[in-house]
VOGU-3710 file (C-alpha; in Angstrom, 3 decimals, decimal comma):
1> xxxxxxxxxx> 110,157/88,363/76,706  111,990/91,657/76,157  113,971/92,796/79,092  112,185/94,954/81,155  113,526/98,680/81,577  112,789/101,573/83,483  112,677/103,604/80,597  113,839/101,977/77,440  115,512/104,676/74,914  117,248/102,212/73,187
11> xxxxxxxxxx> 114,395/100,358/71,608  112,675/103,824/71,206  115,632/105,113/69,107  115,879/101,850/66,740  112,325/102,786/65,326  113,306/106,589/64,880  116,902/106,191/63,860  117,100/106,991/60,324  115,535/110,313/61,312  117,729/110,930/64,227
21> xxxxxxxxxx> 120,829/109,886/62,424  119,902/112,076/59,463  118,819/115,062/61,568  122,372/114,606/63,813  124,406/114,507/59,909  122,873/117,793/59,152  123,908/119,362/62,022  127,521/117,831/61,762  127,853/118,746/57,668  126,728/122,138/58,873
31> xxxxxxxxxx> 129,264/122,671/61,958  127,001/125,218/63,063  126,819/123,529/66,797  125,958/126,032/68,721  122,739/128,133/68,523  122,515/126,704/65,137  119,352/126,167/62,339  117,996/123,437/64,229  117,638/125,425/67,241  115,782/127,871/65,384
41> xxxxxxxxxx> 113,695/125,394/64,300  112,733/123,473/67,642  111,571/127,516/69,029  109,245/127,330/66,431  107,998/123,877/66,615  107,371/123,857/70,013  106,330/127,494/70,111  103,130/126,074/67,444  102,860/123,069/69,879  101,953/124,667/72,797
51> xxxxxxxxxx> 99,358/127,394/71,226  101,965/130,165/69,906  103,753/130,861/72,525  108,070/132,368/73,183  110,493/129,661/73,243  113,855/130,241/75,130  116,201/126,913/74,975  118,721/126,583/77,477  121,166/123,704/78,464  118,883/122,091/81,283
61> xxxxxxxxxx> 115,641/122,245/83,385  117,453/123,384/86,277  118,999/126,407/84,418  115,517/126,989/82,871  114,411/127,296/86,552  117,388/129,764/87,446  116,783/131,960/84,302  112,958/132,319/85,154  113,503/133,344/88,462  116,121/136,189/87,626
71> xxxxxxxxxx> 114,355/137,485/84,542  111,289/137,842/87,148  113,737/140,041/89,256  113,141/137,942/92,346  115,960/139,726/95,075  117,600/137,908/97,623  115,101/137,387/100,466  112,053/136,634/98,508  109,690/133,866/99,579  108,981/131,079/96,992
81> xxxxxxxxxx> 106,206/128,412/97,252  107,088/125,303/96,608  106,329/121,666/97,131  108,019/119,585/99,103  107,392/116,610/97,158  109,832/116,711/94,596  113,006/116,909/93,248  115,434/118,979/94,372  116,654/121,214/91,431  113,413/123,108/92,284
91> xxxxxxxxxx> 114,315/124,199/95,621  117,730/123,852/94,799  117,741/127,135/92,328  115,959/129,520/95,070  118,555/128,710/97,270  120,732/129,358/94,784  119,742/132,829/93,976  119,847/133,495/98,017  115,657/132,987/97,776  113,884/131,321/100,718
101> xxxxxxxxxx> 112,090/128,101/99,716  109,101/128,168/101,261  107,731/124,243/101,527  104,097/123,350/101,634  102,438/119,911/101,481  100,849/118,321/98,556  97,456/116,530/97,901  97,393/112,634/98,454  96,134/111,419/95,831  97,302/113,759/92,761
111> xxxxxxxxxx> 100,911/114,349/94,364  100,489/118,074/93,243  101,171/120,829/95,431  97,741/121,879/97,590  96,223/125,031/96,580  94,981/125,674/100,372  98,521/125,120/101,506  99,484/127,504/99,175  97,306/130,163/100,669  97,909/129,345/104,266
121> xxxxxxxxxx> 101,672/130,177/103,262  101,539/132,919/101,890  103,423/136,528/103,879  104,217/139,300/103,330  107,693/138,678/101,731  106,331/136,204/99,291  106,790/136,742/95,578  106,619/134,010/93,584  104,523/130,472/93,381  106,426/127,676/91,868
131> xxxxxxxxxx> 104,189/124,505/91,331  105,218/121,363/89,595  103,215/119,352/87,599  104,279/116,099/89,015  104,881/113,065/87,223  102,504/113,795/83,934  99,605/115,618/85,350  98,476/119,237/85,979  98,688/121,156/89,766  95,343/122,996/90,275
141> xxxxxxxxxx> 95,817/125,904/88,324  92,730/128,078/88,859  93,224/128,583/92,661  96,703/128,920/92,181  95,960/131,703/89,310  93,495/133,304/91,782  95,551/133,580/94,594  98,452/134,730/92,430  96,676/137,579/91,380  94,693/138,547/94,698
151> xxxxxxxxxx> 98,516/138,671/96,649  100,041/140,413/93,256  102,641/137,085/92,937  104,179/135,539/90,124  103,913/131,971/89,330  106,723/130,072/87,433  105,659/126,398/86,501  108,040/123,529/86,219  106,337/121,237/83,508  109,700/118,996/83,318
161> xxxxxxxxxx> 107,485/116,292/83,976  104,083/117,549/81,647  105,216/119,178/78,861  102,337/118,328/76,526  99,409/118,015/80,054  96,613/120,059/79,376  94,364/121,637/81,842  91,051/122,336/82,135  89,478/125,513/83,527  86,266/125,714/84,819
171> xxxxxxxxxx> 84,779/128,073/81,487  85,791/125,469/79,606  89,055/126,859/78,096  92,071/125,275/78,100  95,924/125,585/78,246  99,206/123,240/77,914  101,174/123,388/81,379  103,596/125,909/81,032  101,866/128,641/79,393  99,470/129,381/82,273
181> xxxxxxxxxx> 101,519/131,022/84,561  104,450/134,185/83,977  106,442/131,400/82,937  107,143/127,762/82,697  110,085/125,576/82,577  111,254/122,515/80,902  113,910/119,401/80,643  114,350/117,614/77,842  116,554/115,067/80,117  116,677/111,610/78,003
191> xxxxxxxxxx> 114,252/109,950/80,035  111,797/112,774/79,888  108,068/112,632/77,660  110,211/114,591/75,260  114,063/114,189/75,805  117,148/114,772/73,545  120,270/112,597/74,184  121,890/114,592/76,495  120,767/117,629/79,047  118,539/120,524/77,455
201> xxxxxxxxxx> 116,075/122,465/78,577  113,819/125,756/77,741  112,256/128,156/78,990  108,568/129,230/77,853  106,532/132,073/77,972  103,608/134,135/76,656  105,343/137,393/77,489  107,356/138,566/74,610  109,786/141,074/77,265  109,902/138,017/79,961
211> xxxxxxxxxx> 111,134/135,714/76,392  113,169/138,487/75,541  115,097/139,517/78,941  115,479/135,366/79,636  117,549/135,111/76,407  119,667/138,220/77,023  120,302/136,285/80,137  120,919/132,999/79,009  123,462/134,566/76,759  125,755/135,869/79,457
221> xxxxxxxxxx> 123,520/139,179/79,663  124,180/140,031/75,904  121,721/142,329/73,993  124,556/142,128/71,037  127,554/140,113/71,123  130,085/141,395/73,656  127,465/144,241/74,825  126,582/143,330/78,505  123,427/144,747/79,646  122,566/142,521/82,696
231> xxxxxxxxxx> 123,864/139,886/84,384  123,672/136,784/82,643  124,650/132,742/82,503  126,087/130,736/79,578  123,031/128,415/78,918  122,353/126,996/75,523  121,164/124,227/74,037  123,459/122,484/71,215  122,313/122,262/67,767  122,873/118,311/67,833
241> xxxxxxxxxx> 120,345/118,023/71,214  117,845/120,624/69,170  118,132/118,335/66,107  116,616/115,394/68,060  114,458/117,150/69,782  112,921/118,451/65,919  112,585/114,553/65,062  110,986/113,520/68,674  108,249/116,393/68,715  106,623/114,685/66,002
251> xxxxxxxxxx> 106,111/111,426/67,858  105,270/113,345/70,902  101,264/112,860/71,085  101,958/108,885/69,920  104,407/108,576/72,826  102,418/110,296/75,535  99,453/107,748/73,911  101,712/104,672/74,175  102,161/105,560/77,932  98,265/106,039/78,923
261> xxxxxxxxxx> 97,767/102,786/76,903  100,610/101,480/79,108  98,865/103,112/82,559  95,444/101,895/81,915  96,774/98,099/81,216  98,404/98,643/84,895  95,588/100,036/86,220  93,077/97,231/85,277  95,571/94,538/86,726  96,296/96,629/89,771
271> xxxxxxxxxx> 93,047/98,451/90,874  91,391/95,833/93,011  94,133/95,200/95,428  93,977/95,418/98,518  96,785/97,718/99,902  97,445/99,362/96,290  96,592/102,751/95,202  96,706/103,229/91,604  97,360/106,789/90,137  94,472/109,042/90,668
281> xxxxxxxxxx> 93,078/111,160/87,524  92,453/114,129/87,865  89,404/115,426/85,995  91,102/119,082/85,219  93,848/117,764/84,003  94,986/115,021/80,772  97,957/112,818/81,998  100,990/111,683/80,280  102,534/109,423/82,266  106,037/110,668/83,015
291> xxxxxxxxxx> 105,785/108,285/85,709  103,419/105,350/86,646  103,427/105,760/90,482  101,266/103,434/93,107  100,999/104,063/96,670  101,339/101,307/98,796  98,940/101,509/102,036  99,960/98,915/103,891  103,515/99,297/104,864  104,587/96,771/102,460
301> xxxxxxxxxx> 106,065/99,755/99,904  109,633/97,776/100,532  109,015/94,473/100,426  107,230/95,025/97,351  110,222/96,934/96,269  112,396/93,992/97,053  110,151/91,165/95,170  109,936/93,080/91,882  113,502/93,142/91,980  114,048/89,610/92,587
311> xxxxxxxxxx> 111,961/89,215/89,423  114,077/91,549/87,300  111,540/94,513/87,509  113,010/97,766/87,640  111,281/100,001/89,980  112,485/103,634/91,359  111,063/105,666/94,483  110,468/109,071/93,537  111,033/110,373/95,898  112,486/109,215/99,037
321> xxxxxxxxxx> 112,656/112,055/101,131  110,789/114,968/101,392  112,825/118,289/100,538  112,264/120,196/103,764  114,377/117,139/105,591  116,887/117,491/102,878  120,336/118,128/104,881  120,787/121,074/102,414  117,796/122,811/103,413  118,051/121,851/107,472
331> xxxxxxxxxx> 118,899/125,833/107,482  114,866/126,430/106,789  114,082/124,916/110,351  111,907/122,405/109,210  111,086/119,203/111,053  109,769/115,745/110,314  106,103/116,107/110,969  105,619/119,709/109,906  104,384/118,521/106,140  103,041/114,974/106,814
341> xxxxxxxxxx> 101,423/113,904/103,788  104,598/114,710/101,632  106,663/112,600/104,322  103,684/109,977/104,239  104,083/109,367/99,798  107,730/109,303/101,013  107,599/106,459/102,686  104,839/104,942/100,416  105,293/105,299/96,684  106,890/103,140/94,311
351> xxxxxxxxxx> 106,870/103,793/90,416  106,676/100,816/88,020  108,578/101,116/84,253  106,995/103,444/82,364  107,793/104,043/78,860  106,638/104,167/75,168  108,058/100,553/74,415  106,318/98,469/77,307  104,686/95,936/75,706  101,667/93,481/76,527
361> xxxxxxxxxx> 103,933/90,974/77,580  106,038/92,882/79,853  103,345/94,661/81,679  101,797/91,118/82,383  104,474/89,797/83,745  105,151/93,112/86,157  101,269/92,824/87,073  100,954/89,061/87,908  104,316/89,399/89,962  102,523/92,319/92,096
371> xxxxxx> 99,206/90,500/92,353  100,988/87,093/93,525  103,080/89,313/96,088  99,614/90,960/97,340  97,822/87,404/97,315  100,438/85,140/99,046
//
């Protein structure tokens, strides 16, 4: 048997290299590295991906975030909505920008922020809604939609996780994560659905002026070059990075397929134990898998931890502490209690490798070493 990874680039990578390598010479012959063909390319790509809509690249999620939120003209003060369960870059960039973070809990089973929470939030200084569409699969977008537009707030999704999700609205219409809100944000981090090898990110958009004003911004605030309109960053994504990104878009639908193939092999092992949650689907929503996440309802979330490594099986807790008891937010005057069921998945989730390269083999082994530990 293969040795099991986390995420396993490597082997993903042997079956594409010819492409990559070629795709990474082109960019080198050209030694146009920055903002070069390639780049071009990839806005257009994933632009026709996701239904036609404005591509902004940056250099990482986390600036996509920060971009969003000052093309939006969010002023120091502002309330945003967030989750507390997740990770930190998206609270991180509202405290950045001298926002408050505004944390609210999450629903059990999908890990996605709770509409109703949302709503109970909301004040009179809030401006802005920013859900994440945790580990593959879709927040509730209607609701949120709804309640955007009856309080006159913007929404800015981070789909670093769901990039190609889908969801479903109740007319029957639907829309890639991302392009539902004012604007959604991406990471092409290398272990991400779709990742380059190295940090990149983008910003996207159905609003040609938003698209417009984000890449004045990314560009250090330049309309032309050396003409400063606004106040920008220095954000771009290399040519190189855009060049593997061109080559990995293709595979795209076959990798997110590879990991529900992967997810529903776990969940036939895995959905009769006793103790064991399995990921919950969501009928609004298609799920890709960025992670393969159980809760554990017994207490035994460590001990199962610490068998699966004794058996070589790579396992990660995302995440292990709730942002609003984050030292770097203690400022917000939260305490442990005030958003339980985040706290709760906290202390009770455990994600299993998850990747396009699992094999039957592997996931066997990881399953019969769970269902001995839950048998014994």
């Amino acid at each position: 048997m293969r040795k099991i990874e986390l995420v396993d680039l490597k082997t993903q990578y042997t079956k594409i290299q010819p492409e990559v390598d070629k795709a990474i010479q082109e960019v080198i012959d050209s030694t146009s590295f920055i903002n070069g063909e390639a780049v071009k390319i990839l806005k257009t790509n994933l632009s026709s991906y996701l239904g036609n809509c404005h591509i902004v690249p940056c250099a990482n999620g986390t600036d996509a975030l920060q971009i969003s939120m000052m093309t939006l003209g969010l002023n120091p003060g502002d309330e945003v909505i967030t989750p507390a369960f997740t990770f930190a870059a998206t609270a991180e960039v509202i405290a950045l920008l001298d926002l408050i973070p505004t944390f609210v809990d999450v629903d059990e089973k999908t890990f996605n922020i709770d509409p109703q929470k949302i709503k109970e939030a909301i004040t009179p200084r809030t401006k802005a809604i920013l859900p994440v569409h945790l580990f593959g699969q879709s927040a509730q977008m209607e609701p949120i939609l709804k309640m955007a537009t009856e309080s006159n707030l913007l929404i800015i999704e981070d789909v670093a996780q769901a990039i190609s999700t889908k969801y479903f609205f109740a007319d029957g219409s639907e829309k890639y994560c991302g392009t539902i809100g004012n604007m959604g944000t991406t990471s092409f981090f290398p272990s991400k659905n779709l990742g380059c090898y190295g940090d990149g990110g983008a910003i996207i958009t159905k609003d040609a002026t938003l698209a417009e004003k984000a890449q004045t911004i990314a560009n250090h605030g330049q309309s032309k070059r050396y003409y400063h309109d606004i106040i920008g960053v220095n954000s771009r994504l290399d040519s190189l990075q855009a060049a593997i990104l061109n080559v990995k878009l293709k595979y795209l639908d076959e990798y997110n397929a590879a990991r529900q193939k992967a997810a529903s092999a776990y969940d036939d092992r895995l959905k009769e134990l006793d103790g064991l949650r399995i990921p919950y689907r969501d009928p609004r929503s298609t799920h890709v898998f960025h992670q393969y996440t159980l809760t554990t309802t017994n207490g035994s979330r460590d001990a199962l931890k610490e068998e699966l490594d004794r058996n070589n099986i790579p396992t990660k807790i995302y995440y292990p502490i709730p942002l609003h008891l984050q030292k770097a937010y203690n400022l917000a005057g939260y305490r442990k209690g005030d958003i339980p069921i985040s706290e709760k998945l906290c202390d009770s989730v455990i994600s299993l490798p998850m990747h396009t390269e699992l094999d039957e083999e592997q996931i066997d082994y990881i399953c019969s070493t769970i269902v001995k530990f839950y048998k014994k």
